[in-house]
DRENTORRO-914859 format. One record per residue (C-alpha): residue number from 1; x, y, z. Coordinates in steps of 0.25 Angstrom, whole numbers, plus 5000, padded with zeros to 4 digits. Example, Ala and Ser with C-alpha at 12.3 -4.5 7.8 and 13.67 -1.06 7.14 Angstrom:
# residues 2
[1,[5049,4982,5031]]
[2,[5055,4996,5029]]
//
This chain:
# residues 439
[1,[5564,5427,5299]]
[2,[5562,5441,5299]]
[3,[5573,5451,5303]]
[4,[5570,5458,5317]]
[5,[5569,5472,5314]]
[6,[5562,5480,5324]]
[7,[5548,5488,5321]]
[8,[5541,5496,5328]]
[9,[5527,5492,5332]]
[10,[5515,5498,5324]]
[11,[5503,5503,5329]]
[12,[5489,5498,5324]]
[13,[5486,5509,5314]]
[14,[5502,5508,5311]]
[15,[5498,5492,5307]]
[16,[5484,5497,5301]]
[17,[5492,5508,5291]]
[18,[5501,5499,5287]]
[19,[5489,5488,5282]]
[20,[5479,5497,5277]]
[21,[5483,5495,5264]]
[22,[5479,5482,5265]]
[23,[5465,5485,5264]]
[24,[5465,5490,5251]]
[25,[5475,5478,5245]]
[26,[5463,5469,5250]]
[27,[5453,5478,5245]]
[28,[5459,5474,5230]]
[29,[5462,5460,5233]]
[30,[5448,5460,5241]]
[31,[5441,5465,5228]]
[32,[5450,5456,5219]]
[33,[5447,5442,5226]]
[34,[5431,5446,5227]]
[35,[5428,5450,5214]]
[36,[5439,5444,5205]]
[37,[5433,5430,5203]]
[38,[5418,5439,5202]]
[39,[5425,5449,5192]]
[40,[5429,5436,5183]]
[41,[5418,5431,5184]]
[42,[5409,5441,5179]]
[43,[5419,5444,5167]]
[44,[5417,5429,5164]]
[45,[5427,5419,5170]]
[46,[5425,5406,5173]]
[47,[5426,5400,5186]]
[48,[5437,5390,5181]]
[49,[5446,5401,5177]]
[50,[5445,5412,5188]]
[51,[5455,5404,5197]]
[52,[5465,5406,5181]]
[53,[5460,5422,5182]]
[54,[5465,5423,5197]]
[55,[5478,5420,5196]]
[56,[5482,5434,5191]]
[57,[5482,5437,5207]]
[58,[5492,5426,5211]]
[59,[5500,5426,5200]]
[60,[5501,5441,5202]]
[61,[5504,5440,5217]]
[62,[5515,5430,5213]]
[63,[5521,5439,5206]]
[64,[5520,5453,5211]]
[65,[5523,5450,5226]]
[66,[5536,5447,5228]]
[67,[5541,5455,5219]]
[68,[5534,5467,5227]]
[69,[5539,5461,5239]]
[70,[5553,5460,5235]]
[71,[5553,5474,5228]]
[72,[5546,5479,5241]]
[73,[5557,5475,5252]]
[74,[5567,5480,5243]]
[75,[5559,5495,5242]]
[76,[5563,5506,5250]]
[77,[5557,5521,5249]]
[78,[5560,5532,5262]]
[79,[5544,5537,5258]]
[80,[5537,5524,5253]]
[81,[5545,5514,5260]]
[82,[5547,5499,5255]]
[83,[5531,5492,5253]]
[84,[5523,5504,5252]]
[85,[5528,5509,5238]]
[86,[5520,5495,5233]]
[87,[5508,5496,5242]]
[88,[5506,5510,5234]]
[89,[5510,5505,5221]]
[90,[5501,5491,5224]]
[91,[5490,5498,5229]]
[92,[5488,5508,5214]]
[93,[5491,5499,5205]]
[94,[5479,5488,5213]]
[95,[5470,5499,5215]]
[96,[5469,5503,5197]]
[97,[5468,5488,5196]]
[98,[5457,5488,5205]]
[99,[5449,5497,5198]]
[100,[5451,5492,5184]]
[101,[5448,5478,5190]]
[102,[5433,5481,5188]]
[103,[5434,5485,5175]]
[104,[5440,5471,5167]]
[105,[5429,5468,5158]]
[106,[5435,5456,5154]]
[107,[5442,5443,5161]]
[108,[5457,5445,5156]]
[109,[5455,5460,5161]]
[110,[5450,5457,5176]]
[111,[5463,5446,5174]]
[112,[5472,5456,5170]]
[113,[5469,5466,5180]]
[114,[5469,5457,5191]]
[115,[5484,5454,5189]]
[116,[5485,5467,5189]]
[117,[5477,5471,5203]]
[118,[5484,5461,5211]]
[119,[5497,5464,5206]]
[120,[5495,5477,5211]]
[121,[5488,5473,5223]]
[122,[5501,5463,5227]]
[123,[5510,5475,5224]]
[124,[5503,5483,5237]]
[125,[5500,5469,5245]]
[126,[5513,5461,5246]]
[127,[5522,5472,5253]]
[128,[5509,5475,5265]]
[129,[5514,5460,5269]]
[130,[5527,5464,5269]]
[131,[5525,5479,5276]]
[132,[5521,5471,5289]]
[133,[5534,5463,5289]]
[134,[5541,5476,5287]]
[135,[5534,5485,5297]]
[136,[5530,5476,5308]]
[137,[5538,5467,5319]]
[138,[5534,5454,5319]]
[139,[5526,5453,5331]]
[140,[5517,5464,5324]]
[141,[5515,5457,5311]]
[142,[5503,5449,5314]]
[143,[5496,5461,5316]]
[144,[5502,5467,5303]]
[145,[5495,5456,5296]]
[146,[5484,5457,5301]]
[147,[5482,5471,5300]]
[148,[5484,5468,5283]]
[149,[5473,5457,5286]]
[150,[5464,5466,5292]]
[151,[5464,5477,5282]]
[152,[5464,5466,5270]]
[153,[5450,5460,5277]]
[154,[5444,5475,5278]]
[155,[5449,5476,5262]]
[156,[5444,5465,5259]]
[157,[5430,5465,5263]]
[158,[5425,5478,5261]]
[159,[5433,5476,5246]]
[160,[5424,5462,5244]]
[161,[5411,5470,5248]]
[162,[5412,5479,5239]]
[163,[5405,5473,5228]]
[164,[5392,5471,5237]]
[165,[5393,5485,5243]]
[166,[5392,5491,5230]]
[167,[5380,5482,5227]]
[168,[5372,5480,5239]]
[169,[5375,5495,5245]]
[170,[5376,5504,5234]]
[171,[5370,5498,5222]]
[172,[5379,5494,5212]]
[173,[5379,5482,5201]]
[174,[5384,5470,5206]]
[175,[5378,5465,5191]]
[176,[5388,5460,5180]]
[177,[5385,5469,5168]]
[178,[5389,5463,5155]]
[179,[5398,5452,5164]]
[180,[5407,5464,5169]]
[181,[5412,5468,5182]]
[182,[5398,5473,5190]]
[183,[5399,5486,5196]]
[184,[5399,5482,5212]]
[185,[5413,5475,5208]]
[186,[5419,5487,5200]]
[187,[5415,5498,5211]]
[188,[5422,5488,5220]]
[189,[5436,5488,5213]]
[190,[5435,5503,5213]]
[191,[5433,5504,5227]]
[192,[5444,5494,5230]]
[193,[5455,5501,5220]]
[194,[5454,5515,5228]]
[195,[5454,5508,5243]]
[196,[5466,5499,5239]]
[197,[5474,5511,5236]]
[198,[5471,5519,5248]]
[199,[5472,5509,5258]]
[200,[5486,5506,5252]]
[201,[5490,5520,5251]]
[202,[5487,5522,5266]]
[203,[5497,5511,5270]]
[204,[5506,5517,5260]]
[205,[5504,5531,5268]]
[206,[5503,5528,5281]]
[207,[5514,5519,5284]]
[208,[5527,5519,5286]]
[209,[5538,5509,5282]]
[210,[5551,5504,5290]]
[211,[5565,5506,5281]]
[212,[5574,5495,5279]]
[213,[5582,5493,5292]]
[214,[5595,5496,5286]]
[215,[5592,5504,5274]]
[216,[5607,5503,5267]]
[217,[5606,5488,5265]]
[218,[5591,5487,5262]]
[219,[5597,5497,5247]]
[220,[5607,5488,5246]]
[221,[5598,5475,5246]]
[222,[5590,5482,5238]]
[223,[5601,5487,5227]]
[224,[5607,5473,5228]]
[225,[5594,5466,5225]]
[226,[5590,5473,5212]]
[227,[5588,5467,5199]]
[228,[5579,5457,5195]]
[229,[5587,5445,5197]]
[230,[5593,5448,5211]]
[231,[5578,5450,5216]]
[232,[5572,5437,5209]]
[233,[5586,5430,5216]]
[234,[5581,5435,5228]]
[235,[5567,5433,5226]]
[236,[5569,5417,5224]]
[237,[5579,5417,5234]]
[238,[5569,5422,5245]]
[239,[5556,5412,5239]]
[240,[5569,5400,5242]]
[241,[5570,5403,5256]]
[242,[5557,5407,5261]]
[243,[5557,5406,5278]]
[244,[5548,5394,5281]]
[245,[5537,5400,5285]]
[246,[5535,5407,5272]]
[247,[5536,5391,5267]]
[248,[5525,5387,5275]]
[249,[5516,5398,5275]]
[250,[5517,5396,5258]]
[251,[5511,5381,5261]]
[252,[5500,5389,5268]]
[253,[5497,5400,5259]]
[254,[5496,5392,5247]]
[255,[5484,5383,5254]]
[256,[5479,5395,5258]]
[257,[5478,5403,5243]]
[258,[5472,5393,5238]]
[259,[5460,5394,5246]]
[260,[5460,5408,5245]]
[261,[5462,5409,5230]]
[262,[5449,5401,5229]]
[263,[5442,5406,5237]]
[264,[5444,5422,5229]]
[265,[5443,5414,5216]]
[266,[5430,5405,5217]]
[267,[5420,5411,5229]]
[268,[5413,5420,5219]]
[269,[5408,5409,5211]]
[270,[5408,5398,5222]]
[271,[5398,5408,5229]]
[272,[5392,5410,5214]]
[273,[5388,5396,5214]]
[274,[5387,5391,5227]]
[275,[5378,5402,5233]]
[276,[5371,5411,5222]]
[277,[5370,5399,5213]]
[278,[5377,5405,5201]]
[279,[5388,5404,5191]]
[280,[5384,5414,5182]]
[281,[5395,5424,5183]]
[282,[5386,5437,5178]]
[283,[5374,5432,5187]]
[284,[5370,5442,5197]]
[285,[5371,5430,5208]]
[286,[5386,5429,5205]]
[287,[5388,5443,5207]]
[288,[5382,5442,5220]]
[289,[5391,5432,5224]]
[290,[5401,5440,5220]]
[291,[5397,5450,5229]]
[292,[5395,5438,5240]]
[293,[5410,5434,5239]]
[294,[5413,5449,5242]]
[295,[5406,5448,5255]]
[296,[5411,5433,5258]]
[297,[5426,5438,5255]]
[298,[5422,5451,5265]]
[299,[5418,5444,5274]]
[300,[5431,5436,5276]]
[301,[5439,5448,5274]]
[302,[5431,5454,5286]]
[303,[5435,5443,5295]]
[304,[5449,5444,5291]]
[305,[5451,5457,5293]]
[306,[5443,5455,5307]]
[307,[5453,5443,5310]]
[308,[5466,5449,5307]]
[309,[5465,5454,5320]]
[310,[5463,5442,5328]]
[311,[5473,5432,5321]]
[312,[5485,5443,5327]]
[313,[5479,5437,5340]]
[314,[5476,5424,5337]]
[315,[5492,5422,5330]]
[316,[5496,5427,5344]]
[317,[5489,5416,5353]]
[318,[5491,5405,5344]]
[319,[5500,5406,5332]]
[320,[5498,5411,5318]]
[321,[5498,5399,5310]]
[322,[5487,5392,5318]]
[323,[5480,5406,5316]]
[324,[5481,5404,5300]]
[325,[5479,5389,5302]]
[326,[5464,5393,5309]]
[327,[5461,5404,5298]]
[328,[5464,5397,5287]]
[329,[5455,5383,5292]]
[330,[5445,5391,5293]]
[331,[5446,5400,5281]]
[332,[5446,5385,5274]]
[333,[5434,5379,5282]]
[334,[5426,5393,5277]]
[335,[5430,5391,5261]]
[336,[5426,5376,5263]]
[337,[5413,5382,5270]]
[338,[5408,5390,5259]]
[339,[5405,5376,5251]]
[340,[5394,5372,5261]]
[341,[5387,5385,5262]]
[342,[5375,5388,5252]]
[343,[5371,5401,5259]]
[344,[5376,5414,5254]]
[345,[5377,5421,5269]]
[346,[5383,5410,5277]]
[347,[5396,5410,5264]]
[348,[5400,5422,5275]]
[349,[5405,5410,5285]]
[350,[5416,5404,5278]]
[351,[5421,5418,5276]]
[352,[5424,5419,5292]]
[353,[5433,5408,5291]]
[354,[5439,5413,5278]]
[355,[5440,5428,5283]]
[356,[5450,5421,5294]]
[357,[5457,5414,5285]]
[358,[5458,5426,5277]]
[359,[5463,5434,5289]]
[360,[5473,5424,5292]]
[361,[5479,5422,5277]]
[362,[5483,5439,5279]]
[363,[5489,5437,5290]]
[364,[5495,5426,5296]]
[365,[5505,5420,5285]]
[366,[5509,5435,5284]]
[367,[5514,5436,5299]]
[368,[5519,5422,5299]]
[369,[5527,5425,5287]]
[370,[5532,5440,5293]]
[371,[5540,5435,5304]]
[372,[5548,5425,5296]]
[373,[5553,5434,5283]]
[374,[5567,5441,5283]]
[375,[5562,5457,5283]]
[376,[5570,5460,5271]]
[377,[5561,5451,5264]]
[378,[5549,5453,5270]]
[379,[5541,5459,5256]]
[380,[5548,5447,5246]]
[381,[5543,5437,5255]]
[382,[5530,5442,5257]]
[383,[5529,5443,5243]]
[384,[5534,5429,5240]]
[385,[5524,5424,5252]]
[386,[5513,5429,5240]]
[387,[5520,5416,5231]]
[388,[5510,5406,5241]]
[389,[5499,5415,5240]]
[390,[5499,5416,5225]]
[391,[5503,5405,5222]]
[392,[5491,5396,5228]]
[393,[5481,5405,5221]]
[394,[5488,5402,5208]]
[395,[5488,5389,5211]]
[396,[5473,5390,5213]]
[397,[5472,5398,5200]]
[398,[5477,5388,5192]]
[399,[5470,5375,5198]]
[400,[5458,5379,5206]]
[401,[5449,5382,5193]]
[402,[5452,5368,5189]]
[403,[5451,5362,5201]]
[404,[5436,5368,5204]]
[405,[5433,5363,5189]]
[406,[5437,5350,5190]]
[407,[5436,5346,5205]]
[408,[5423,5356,5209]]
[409,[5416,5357,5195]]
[410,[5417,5373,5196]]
[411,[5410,5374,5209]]
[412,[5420,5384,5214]]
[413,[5413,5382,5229]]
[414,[5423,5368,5230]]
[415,[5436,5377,5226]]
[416,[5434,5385,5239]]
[417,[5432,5374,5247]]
[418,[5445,5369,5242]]
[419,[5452,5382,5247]]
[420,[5446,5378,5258]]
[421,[5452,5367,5260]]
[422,[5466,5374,5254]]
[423,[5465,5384,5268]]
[424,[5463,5372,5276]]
[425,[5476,5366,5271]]
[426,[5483,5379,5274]]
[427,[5478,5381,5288]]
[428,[5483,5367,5292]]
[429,[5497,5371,5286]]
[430,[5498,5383,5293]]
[431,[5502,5374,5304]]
[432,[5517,5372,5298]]
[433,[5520,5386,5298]]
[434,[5531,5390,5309]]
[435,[5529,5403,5315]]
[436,[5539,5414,5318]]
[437,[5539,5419,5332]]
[438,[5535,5435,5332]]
[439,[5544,5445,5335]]
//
């Protein structure tokens, strides 16, 4: 259970200051789950091994967050306070990766690099979660959340519209020159590097962090908890005893990436063939599905960052698990969907249900988490929270280009329709999850 510490209330624009940021971290990880798989693609991957090329994102996440959040609850500074030091640090080091991102000319490059950018993007990420237990009473953390969701949505979909902007409004090649990376998708990255850094450095200006209620003890924690070996001790000690909640929530979360995951890795080229009829990776028609995914994923971005605003409300007048339970069942009915539609504009539909799902995922298993974490630890568990996010993807990574081999003959439009199902499964288990009453 979290410790009562009293905080003051913010005000709207206090809460909108403190998640603005967000938009630029979704703007990279907009850009990366659009246009990775297309990028792949177009350098020369097969479909069977782009789930095997994706898993530098998980693995990465695995690694990277909770170390960040356990450096980042131990970090105190009287000018740059305890998480904004890593949004700052995150937010540069993502930004160069997302420019050189475009210019891989070669698979093990664009590999390479993605390790790199979503190490970088985690190390700005995973302490925003935590800087909403930090600031905000319980009773105000819904709205924390929600706020991060909203500003991921307005990222998101303006970042996966990109490539077609460039294209249909200002003229720029969408065309695969020699198989590299066409120019719609560079310009794109380059855009994306510059907002993620300033959205980030706004947070990191304009607000303000709240010091460790007794300042004394928080350095001698902090000098008794040095070296490598005391924080691994503590590290394991704090996965062993996770509250209950965290316990089910994992059940949930590891149904839900799974769907997730495959729907980043596989709508390109399930759209490819499916819809525009094509394998061909340097055809112009998979190109234009590529610019089809970005519009598909914008749209469900849209109606998240519409929605983060109405599940608050919902949570209030029913509870937040049945909330997720709703969103994610109909996140799963919309990926199921997309294997029954063969025309291109009514693909939008599904992206509704997924665009509440979506929503849903950023928020609700935050605030659920929130009010039952000890405040001292508020960052460390946040980040280990990242193990059932990632560890469903790598999962996914290691079976689900075998599975859609052997069990779909590589008709990647069967591997979303069993993370359908998989979003299913984890909207029916959010039922178990017990809620803490808010503060």
């Amino acid at each position: 259970m979290q410790s009562i510490v009293n905080k003051p209330t913010l005000s709207f624009w206090q809460l909108w200051n403190m998640s603005f940021g967000f938009f630029g971290i979704q703007f990279g990880f907009a850009l990366q789950n659009a246009n990775t798989s297309r990028i792949f693609s177009t350098l020369g991957a097969l479909p069977d091994d782009l789930p095997l090329f994706w898993l530098a994102a998980p693995v990465t996440g695995l690694l990277v967050q909770p170390i960040i959040g356990y450096l980042s609850d131990r970090t105190w500074h009287p000018t740059w306070g305890r998480r904004r030091p890593f949004f700052f640090i995150g937010a540069l080091l993502a930004s160069f990766a997302l420019l050189a991102m475009p210019h891989a000319s070669a698979i093990w490059m664009a590999v390479v690099i993605l390790w790199l950018m979503d190490a970088a993007i985690n190390v700005s990420m995973e302490p925003f979660r935590a800087f909403v237990g930090d600031k905000l009473a319980p009773s105000q953390q819904t709205a924390g959340f929600a706020m991060q969701t909203f500003f991921i949505g307005c990222g998101a979909v303006i970042a996966s519209l990109l490539p077609t902007f460039f294209s249909d409004v200002l003229g720029v090649s969408n065309v695969s020159a020699d198989g590299g990376i066409p120019d719609t998708v560079r310009f794109s990255f380059y855009a994306g590097g510059s907002i993620y850094f300033l959205a980030v450095l706004w947070t990191v200006i304009s607000s303000e962090e709240l010091p460790p209620q007794d300042l004394q003890k928080f350095e001698q924690q902090r000098a008794a908890s040095q070296g490598i070996a005391a924080a691994v001790r503590e590290m394991v000690s704090g996965f062993m005893h996770m509250p209950e909640t965290m316990v089910k929530l994992a059940v949930v979360q590891f149904f839900t990436w799974i769907a997730l995951f495959a729907m980043w890795i596989y709508t390109t080229t399930a759209i490819a063939e499916h819809i525009f009829a094509t394998t061909n990776s340097q055809s112009s028609s998979f190109q234009e599905a590529g610019n089809w995914v970005g519009t598909m994923f914008a749209v469900y971005n849209g109606v998240s960052a519409l929605a983060a605003f109405l599940l608050p409300v919902l949570a209030k007048r029913s509870s937040k698990k049945i909330v997720h339970m709703l969103c994610l069942l109909a996140g799963g009915a919309g990926l199921i969907s997309i294997y029954f539609i063969h025309t291109q504009l009514w693909l939008l539909l599904p992206m509704l249900g997924m665009g509440l799902a979506w929503a849903s995922i950023l928020t609700m298993p935050y605030a659920l988490l929130a009010s039952s974490l000890p405040q001292e630890k508020m960052g460390y568990y946040m980040g280990v929270f990242n193990f059932f996010i990632v560890i469903p993807q790598i999962v996914s990574g290691l079976l689900l280009g075998w599975v859609t081999r052997h069990w779909f003959d590589g008709h990647t439009v069967k591997t979303l329709m069993l993370g359908g199902s998989c979003m299913i499964i984890a909207g029916l288990l959010s039922l178990m999850i017990k809620e803490e009453a808010a503060a």
